[in-house]
C-alpha positions in Angstrom: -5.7 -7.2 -39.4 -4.4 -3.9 -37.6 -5.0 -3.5 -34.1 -3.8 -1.1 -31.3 -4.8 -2.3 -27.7 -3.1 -0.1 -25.5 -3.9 3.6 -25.9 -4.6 6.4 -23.3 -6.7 10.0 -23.0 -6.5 13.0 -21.8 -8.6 11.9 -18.8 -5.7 10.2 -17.2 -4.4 13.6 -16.8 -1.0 12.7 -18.7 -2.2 12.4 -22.4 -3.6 14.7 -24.7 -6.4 13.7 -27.0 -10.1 12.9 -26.7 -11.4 9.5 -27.1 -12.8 10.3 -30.0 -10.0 11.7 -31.5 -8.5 8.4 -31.1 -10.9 6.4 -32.8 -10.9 9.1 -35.5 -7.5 8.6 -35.8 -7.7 5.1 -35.8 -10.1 4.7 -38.6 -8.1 7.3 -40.6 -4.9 4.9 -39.9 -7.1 1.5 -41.0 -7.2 -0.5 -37.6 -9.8 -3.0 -37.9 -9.8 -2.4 -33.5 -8.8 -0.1 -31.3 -8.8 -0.7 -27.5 -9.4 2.4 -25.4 -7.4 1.6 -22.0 -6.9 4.4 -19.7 -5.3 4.4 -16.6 -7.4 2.7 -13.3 -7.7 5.7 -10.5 -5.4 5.6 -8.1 -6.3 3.8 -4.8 -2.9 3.5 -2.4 -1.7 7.3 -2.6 -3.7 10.2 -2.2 -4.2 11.9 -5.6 -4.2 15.6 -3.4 -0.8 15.2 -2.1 1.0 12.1 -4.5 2.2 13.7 -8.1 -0.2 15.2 -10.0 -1.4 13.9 -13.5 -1.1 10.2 -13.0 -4.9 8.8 -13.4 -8.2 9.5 -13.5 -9.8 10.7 -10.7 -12.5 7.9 -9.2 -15.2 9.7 -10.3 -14.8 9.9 -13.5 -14.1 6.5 -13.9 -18.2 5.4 -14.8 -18.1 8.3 -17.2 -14.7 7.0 -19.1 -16.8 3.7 -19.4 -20.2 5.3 -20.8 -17.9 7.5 -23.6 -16.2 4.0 -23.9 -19.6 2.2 -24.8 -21.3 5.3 -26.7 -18.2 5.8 -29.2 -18.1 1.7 -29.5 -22.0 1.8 -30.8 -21.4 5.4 -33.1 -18.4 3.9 -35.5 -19.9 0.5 -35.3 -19.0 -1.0 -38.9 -16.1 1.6 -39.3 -13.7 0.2 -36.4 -14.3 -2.0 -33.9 -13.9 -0.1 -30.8 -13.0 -2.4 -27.6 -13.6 -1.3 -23.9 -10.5 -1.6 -21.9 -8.7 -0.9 -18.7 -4.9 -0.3 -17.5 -5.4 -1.8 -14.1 -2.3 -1.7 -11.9 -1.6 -4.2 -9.5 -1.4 -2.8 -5.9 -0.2 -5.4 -3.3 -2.7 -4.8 -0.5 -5.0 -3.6 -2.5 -6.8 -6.8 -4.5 -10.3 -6.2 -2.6 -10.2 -2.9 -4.8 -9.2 -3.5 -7.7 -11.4 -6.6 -8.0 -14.3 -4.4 -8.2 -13.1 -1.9 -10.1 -12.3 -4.6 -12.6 -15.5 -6.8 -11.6 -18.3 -3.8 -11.7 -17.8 -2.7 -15.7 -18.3 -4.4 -18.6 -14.6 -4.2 -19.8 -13.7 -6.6 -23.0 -10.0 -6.4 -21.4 -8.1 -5.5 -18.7 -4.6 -4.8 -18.7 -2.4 -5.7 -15.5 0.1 -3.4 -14.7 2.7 -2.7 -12.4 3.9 0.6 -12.2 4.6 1.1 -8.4 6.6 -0.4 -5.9 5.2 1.3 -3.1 4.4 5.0 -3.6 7.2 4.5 -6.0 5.9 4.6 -9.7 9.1 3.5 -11.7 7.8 4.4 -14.7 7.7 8.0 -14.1 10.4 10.6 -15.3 9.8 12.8 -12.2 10.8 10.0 -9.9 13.9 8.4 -11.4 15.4 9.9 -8.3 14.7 6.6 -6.2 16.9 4.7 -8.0 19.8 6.4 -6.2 21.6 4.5 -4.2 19.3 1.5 -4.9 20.8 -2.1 -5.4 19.6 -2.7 -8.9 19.3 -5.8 -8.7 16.6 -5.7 -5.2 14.4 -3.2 -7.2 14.4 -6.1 -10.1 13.4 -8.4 -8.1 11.0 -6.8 -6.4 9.5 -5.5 -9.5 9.4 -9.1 -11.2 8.0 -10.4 -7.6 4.7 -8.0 -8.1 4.3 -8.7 -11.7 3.8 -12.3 -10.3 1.4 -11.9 -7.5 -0.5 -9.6 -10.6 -0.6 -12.8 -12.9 -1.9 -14.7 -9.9 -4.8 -12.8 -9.1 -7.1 -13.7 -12.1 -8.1 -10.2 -12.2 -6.2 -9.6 -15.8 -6.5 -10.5 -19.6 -3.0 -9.4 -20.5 0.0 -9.0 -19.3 1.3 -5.0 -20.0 5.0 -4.1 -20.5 6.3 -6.7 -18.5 10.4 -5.7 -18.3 9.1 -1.7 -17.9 11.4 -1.7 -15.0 14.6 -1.3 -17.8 12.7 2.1 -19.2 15.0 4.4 -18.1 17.9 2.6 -18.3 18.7 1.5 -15.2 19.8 -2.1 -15.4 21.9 -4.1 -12.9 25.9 -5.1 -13.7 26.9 -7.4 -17.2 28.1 -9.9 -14.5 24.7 -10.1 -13.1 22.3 -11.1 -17.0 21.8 -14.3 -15.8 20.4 -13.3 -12.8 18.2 -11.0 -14.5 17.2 -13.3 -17.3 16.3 -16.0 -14.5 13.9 -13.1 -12.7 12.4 -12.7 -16.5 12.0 -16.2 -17.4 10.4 -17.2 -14.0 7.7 -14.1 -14.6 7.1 -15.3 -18.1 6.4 -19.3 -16.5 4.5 -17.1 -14.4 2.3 -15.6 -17.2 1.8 -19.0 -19.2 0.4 -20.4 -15.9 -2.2 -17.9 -15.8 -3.6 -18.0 -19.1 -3.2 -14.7 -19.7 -1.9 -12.9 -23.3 1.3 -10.8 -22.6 1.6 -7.7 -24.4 4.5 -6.4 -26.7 4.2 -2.4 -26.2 6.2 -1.0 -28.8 6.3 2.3 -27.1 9.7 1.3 -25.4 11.6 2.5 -28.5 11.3 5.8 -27.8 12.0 5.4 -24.3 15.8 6.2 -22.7 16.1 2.3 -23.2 15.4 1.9 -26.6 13.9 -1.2 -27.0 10.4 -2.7 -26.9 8.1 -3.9 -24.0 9.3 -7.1 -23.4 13.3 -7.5 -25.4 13.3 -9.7 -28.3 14.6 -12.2 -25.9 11.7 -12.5 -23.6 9.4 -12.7 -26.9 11.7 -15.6 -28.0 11.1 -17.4 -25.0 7.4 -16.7 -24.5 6.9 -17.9 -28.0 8.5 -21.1 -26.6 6.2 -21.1 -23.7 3.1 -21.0 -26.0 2.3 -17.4 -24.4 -0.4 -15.5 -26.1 0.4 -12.1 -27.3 -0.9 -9.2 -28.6 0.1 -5.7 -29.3 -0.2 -1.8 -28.0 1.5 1.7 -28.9 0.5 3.2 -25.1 -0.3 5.7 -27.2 -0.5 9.1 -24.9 -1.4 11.1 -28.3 -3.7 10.7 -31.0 -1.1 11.0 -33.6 0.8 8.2 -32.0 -1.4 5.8 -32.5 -0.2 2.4 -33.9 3.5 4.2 -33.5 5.9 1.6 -34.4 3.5 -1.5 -34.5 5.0 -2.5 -37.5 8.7 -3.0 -35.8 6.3 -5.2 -33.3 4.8 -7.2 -35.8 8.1 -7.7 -37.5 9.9 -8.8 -34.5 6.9 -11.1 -33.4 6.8 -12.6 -37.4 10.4 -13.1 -36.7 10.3 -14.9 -33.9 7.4 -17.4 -34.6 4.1 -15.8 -33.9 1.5 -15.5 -37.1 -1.4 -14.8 -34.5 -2.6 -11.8 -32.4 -5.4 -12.3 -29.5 -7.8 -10.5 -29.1 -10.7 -9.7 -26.7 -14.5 -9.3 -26.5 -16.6 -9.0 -23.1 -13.5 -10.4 -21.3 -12.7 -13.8 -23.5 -10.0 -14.0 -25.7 -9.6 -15.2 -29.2 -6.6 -15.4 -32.4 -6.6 -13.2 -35.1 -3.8 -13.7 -38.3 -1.4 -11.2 -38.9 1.1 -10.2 -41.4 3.7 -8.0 -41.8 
């Protein structure tokens, strides 16, 4: 079974690509689902004056949901089409995201964190914060929001959880066990909740070269029991699925045989092979 659960559109203002071109794409690729899962509208900055191009505006949002629901009933029996969500996780902000995520009928919602602050360390234009930063702090405030995100109930899975390594900035050799500790405690973190955690493959063609979380965290939330399942963040309709086999391989490896996935919100285990 072939499935892609992390994609985005050219709504988001940073993709290219119609919905539909993605679930064109996906039956031409053979997923049995596809999740549609664009960005949640920004709620802390002001989209006027912050960067442009990082989310849908608010607006929008109800008619990303009705293209979501019309293009899941039009290729019924040629892919299974879920509705889904990349909601970040905004400390101070739970009253709103709660009814963003509560006032849909999602079958998924991602948790996210991108920002730390008006900081959004996943974006190339704003690597400039990291100078003069002690590493290690913006780790551990990173792995501190991720969580307070798996302790809000608001999510189904658990997206890119080490994204904070993307660019490469990593604290000192001397320091990996400090690091792994912050990464092992977020996983404990995750397994508490319930959720699934994600492994976004997309990382390999990032500045750190590696997957969304290492092959190490997989190891360990494979020891923790953790659900998983499995996205491209596709920003393109021709990279869709984009190196989903390496993240099957690497989850075969390590001991998983089963993927979850989600309908209207509640999760279930589909086999995979490789």
């Amino acid at each position: 079974m072939l499935i892609d659960y992390h994609t985005h559109h050219v709504r988001c203002g940073h993709a290219i690509g119609e919905l539909e071109e993605y679930v064109l794409r996906g039956i031409e690729i053979g997923l049995s689902q596809i999740g549609l899962s664009d960005h949640m509208p920004l709620l802390h900055v002001d989209p006027a004056t912050y960067y442009p191009e990082m989310a849908m505006p608010m607006d929008e949002l109800p008619r990303y949901v009705e293209e979501c629901l019309a293009l899941k009933e039009r290729y019924k029996g040629q892919i299974d089409v879920r509705v889904g969500l990349e909601g970040d996780f905004i400390e101070g902000y739970e009253a709103e995201i709660e009814r963003i995520v509560t006032s849909y009928p999602w079958d998924y919602v991602i948790g996210s964190v991108h920002f730390l602050g008006e900081w959004d360390i996943s974006d190339h234009r704003q690597t400039h914060h990291w100078e003069s930063k002690d590493i290690l702090a913006v780790y551990e405030q990173y792995y501190d929001a991720v969580k307070k995100a798996t302790a809000t109930g608001f999510y189904d899975i658990m997206g890119h959880v080490d994204v904070i390594k993307r660019f490469g900035y990593k604290p000192a050799p001397e320091l990996t066990s400090d690091v792994e500790a912050l990464e092992n405690s977020t996983l404990l973190a995750v397994r508490k909740s319930g959720m699934a955690m994600e492994l976004n493959a997309s990382g390999l063609s990032k500045v750190c070269e590696e997957m969304f979380p290492s092959k190490r965290m997989v190891t360990e939330a494979f020891k923790l029991g953790i659900p998983v399942t499995i996205g491209s963040d596709a920003h393109d309709p021709l990279k869709l699925g984009e190196h989903l086999d390496k993240a099957r391989s690497l989850l075969w490896e390590v001991g998983y045989r089963q993927l979850s996935v989600f309908k209207e919100r509640r999760r279930s285990e589909v086999s995979f092979e490789i």
